[in-house]
C-alpha positions, 0 to 999 in steps of 0.5 A, a space after each residue: 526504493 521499495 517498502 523495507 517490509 518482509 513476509 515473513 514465511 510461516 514457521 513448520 507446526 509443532 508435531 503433535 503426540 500421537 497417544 495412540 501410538 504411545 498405548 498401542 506399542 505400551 500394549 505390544 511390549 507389555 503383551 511380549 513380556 507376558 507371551 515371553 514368561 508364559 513360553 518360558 514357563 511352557 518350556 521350563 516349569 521347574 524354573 517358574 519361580 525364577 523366570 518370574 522374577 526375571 521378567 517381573 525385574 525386566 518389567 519395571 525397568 522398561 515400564 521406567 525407561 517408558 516412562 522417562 521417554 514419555 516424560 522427555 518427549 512431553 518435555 520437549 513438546 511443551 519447550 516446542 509448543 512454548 517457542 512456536 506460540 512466542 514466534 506466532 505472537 511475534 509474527 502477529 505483533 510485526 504484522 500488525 505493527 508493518 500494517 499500521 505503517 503501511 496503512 498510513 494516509 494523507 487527507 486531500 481536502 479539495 483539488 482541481 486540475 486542468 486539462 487540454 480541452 479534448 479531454 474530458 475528465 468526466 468521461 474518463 472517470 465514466 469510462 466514456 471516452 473517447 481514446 486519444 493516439 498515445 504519442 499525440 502532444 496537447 497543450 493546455 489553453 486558456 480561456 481566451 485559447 492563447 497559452 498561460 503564463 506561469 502567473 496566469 496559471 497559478 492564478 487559475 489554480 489558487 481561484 479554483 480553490 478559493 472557498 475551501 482556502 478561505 475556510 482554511 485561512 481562519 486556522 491555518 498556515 499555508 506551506 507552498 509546494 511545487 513539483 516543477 522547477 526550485 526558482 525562488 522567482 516562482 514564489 514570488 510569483 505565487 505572492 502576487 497571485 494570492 495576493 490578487 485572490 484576497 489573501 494576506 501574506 501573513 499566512 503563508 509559511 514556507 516553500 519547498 520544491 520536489 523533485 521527487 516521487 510521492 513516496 520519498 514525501 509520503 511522511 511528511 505529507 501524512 504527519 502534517 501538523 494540525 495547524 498547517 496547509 500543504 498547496 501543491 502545485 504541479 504544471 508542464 506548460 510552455 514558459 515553465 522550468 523543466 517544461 517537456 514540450 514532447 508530452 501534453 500539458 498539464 496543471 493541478 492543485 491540491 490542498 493536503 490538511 490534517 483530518 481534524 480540519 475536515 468538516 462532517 459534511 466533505 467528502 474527502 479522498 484519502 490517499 495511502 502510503 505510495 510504494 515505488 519498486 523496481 520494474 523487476 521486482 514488481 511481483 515480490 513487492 506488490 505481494 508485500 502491498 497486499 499483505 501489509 495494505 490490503 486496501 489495495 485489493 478493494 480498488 475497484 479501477 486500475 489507472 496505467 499511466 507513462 507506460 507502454 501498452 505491453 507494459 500495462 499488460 505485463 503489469 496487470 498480469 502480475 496483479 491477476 497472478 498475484 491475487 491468484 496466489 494468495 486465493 484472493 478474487 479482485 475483479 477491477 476495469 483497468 484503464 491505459 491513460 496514454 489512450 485517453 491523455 496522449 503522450 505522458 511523461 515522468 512529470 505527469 504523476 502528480 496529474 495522474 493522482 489529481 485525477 484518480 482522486 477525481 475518478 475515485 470521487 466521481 464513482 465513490 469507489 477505491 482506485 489504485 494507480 500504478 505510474 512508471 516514473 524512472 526505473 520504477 513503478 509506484 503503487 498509489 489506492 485512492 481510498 474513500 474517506 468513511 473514517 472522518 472523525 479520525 485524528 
């Protein structure tokens, strides 16, 4: 699936009137006429009289035809010059209309994510780390170092975050979303834990499982109702439906609000519209990313994630290229997360957003993350939240 935007080719510009050609060969044929009378004359004076007539005659009947060519000729440029301003204010429209799509959002307003203990978050966000062999598998531990239950780790999560969903309590509802299996047994596990952290069961609303990438999601996430909550969990640990025991463990929270829940003083992270695209298409669509959300080219730190060396290059190579072709200079620190989180895997997108909004938190600046998930690459900026008094 990819954006079902175009670029749309500029239209060839309207040949202007070349005046001055018009009044040189008007000057050429009016000097012909007089040179010719002024010969016939030389040769035959007798018949002045007639040959002026003649050449007066043929005078105005090309004056006339001049100036019915001339009259066709500004016609038709006016009809071209009409229809190339109409396609242009089309094109304006179009693009503008496809930006605002494209620079759609959703608002995070907290998160936490939690990560084997080799690996420290604040050093990857500082470029201070130390690299990890790709094809290492971590796991994820506890306090007391023994493997989390399900229902340990939920708890966890939900008490990582408790202020910010106690501030949230008093207005909203609470709708439930897990990225790992679709057991019902796992709500009911949520429950008990938010029930064990001073929560009513009364505020909860639905729940729902995602087996897909953000950008089949993207919608919902960013038109949720003013009075409503997204807490999203993801995990990848022992015990858990769809567990993969091959890549290292992971676990993340993030609570997705609507912006006129923010409060002035937050600093929160804005995630734009996810693009996912085909391995072989990834310039033509990208290209399509930077026309219709130029934010992308303000990201400042390039996260690579479940992709191969080789394949992160292939990729960085495309976006220096493209951003050359457009004659854009965008400078960035790319950044291979295999190096720094050992083996990672399809489950690990949602791991891979948490800590780019980390990242984009820790340095204040825009990050754009690219994660290979199937047969495709998807695009996500992590933008900073500067508009907050926006609804």
């Amino acid at each position: 699936m990819s954006w079902p935007v175009q670029i749309i080719p500029p239209d060839d510009k309207v040949p202007e009137i070349k005046w001055r050609k018009w009044f040189f060969s008007f000057l050429c044929i009016l000097l012909f006429i007089v040179v010719s009378w002024g010969v016939a004359k030389v040769i035959a004076p007798t018949e002045e009289s007639k040959f002026l007539r003649l050449f007066t005659l043929l005078f105005f009947l090309w004056l006339f035809a001049y100036s019915i060519i001339l009259s066709v000729r500004i016609y038709y440029y006016g009809v071209c010059l009409s229809v190339f301003e109409a396609r242009e204010l089309e094109v304006a429209s179009v693009r503008k209309d496809w930006t605002a799509w494209a620079s759609q959002k959703f608002h995070v307003s907290t998160y936490n994510l939690f990560l084997p203990d080799l690996i420290s978050k604040t050093d990857i966000a500082s470029s201070n780390f130390v690299e990890i062999y790709k094809e290492q598998q971590l796991k994820l531990r506890g306090h007391n170092g023994e493997a989390y239950t399900e229902e340990q780790l939920i708890y966890e999560l939900l008490s990582s975050v408790r202020s910010k969903l106690i501030i949230l309590k008093k207005s909203c509802v609470f709708d439930v979303i897990f990225t790992y299996g679709s057991s019902y047994a796992t709500f009911s596990t949520f429950k008990e834990c938010w029930a064990a952290i001073g929560f009513a069961g009364d505020c909860l609303g639905n729940y729902y499982d995602w087996d897909d990438t953000l950008e089949q999601k993207f919608d919902t996430l960013s038109n949720i109702e003013s009075n409503r909550v997204a807490i999203i969990i993801s995990a990848n640990i022992e015990g858990v439906e769809k567990y993969c025991s091959d890549s290292t463990e992971f676990a993340s929270i993030l609570l997705v609000t609507h912006q006129s829940k923010l409060t002035e003083n937050e600093n929160n992270r804005m995630v734009l519209r996810t693009m996912a695209c085909s391995k072989g298409l990834t310039k033509k669509e990208f290209i399509h990313m930077m026309n219709y959300q130029p934010n992308v080219l303000g990201s400042s730190i390039v996260l690579f994630s479940n992709m191969s060396a080789d394949d992160a290059l292939d990729v960085s190579n495309v976006l220096k290229t493209s951003s050359l072709s457009m004659n854009i200079e965008w400078e960035y620190e790319a950044q291979h997360l295999n190096l720094m989180l050992g083996n990672l895997g399809d489950p690990h997108f949602w791991l891979v957003l948490a800590l780019a909004l980390f990242i984009s938190e820790k340095n204040n600046e825009s990050v754009l993350m690219v994660a290979s998930v199937g047969e495709d690459y998807v695009f996500n900026v992590i933008n900073t939240s500067d508009d907050r008094g926006e609804h």
